[in-house]
C-alpha positions, 0 to 999 in steps of 0.5 A: 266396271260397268257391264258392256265392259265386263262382256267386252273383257270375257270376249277377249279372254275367250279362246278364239272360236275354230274358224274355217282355213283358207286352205281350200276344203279340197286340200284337206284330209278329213283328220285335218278338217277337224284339228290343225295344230301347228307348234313353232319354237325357236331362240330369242330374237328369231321372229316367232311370235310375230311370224306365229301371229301373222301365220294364224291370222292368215289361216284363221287359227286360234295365237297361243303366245306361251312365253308371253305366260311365263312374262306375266307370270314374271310380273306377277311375282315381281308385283307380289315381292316373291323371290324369283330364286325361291322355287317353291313360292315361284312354283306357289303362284304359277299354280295361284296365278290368275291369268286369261287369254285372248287367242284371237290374232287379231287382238290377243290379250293377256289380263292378270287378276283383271289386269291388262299386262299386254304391254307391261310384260315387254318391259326391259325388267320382265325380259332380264328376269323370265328366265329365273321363272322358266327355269323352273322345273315345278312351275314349268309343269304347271304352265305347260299344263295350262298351254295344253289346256289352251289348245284344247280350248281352241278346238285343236286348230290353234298356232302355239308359239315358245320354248318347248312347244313342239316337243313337250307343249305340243309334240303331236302338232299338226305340223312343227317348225323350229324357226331361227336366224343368226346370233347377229341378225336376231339382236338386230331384230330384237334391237328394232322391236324394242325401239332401236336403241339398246346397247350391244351389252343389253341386246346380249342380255336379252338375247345371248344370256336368255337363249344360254339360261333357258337351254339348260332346261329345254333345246331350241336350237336343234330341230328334234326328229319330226320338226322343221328347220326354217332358217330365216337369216336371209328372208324378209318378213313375209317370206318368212311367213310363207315358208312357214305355211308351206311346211304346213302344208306339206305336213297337210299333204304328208296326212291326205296321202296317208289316208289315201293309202289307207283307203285304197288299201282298205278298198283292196282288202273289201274286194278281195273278201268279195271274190272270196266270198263270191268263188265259195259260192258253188260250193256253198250250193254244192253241199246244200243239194248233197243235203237233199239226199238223192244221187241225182241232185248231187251229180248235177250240184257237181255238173254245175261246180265243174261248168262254172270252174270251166268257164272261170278258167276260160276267162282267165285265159 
């Protein structure tokens, strides 16, 4: 391999770089400024790798794919003869498995021990065989692990799409969204991404027996407390896409008005300890001109004390 192949190879496996959102700076809350992590979970067929893609180019945030992980994963142990239904060798080569990512949406990219698998890992006997991996408890640990790693990687402004992502992967997010659509509508759109020409029997396959294998270890069907249903049985594809953005921003205004209570709050309990500070004044002075030890200095001390508090009640009036 020569060299400007290498560079080109580490480029796309790095995480991409934090990049500005185009959500105006005037509509962001400072916590936001800094991180925005939008996790997007849902059953198969329901659209979210596509609309998480589309949704992070278009805020220019890092696409974390974390079932395209448990794919290759998959392939990985179809290629090295490991039985999916040995836990403990599957569990062996998640902890082994030799996996770099490409969190660009613009061009994502997933290599296996410098292996380009993009395209390898949406054959028919990745899909009807990921969810003996995903099942796996041990492997699972290990893979969330590295989900997490990747979100940290991208500084913490990234769209992390999968199983789990908004209750396990990523149950602090920015913003958390469960995105489905109907049994039926999901085939049809599985049945077109794979070219349009599998059979009902294949398309319950892939899509009935998975969502029925995998929710045994996680729930993606019921939004947890804190995640947002998006139901997208009857919007189009950029539909979808907004109504994903639009939960996203108001999860964004939900953290600007919190601070802002915060912060008036805070300016309110600073000018209260000014007028406190301010009304224990006179006394401060009054017991300074008791200390000079003279009668007279301590009638006017009291004379000025008294003034004062007349002319305060004055102006209360």
């Amino acid at each position: 391999m020569t060299e400007n192949n290498e560079s080109i190879l580490t480029q796309a496996a790095a995480p991409a770089s934090p990049a500005r959102s185009e959500f105006h700076d005037g509509d962001q809350p400072e916590s936001w400024r800094s991180e925005l992590v939008v996790a997007i979970d849902g059953p198969s067929g329901s659209g979210k790798s596509s609309v998480s893609r589309e949704v992070a180019r278009r805020l220019d945030l890092a696409f974390l794919d974390t079932g395209a992980m448990y794919r290759a994963l998959t392939w990985w142990c179809l290629e090295a003869g490991i039985d999916l239904e040995d836990e403990d060798a599957v569990a062996a080569a998640a902890d082994q498995l030799d996996l770099q990512l490409g969190t660009d949406p613009r061009r994502p990219s997933l290599m296996v021990a410098g292996a380009d698998v993009a395209e390898a890992i949406r054959e028919d006997r990745i899909s009807e065989n990921v969810s003996a991996v995903a099942k796996n408890p041990r492997a699972r640990k290990v893979m969330v692990a590295r989900q997490q790693v990747e979100i940290e990687s991208s500084g913490r402004r990234v769209v992390a799409e999968g199983r789990d992502v908004t209750t396990v992967v990523a149950p602090q997010a920015t913003a958390r969204v469960l995105l489905t659509a109907s049994e039926e509508v999901r085939m049809a759109r599985r049945n077109a991404q794979l070219g349009g020409d599998r059979s009902e029997e294949q398309l319950t396959t892939q899509v009935g027996r998975r969502d029925a294998a995998d929710s045994r270890v996680v729930n993606f069907t019921e939004a947890a407390d804190g995640v947002t249903l998006v139901d997208s049985t009857e919007l189009d594809f950029d539909e979808t896409v907004i109504a994903v953005i639009d939960v996203v921003r108001g999860a964004v205004e939900a953290i600007r008005a919190e601070h802002e209570d915060g912060d008036a709050e805070k300016e309110g309990g600073n000018a209260k300890d000014e007028d406190g500070t301010a009304e224990a004044g006179p006394a401060e002075d009054s017991t300074d001109a008791g200390a000079a030890g003279t009668e007279d200095t301590k009638a006017d001390a009291a004379g000025v004390e008294n003034n004062e508090t007349d002319e305060k009640v004055g102006e209360d009036g």
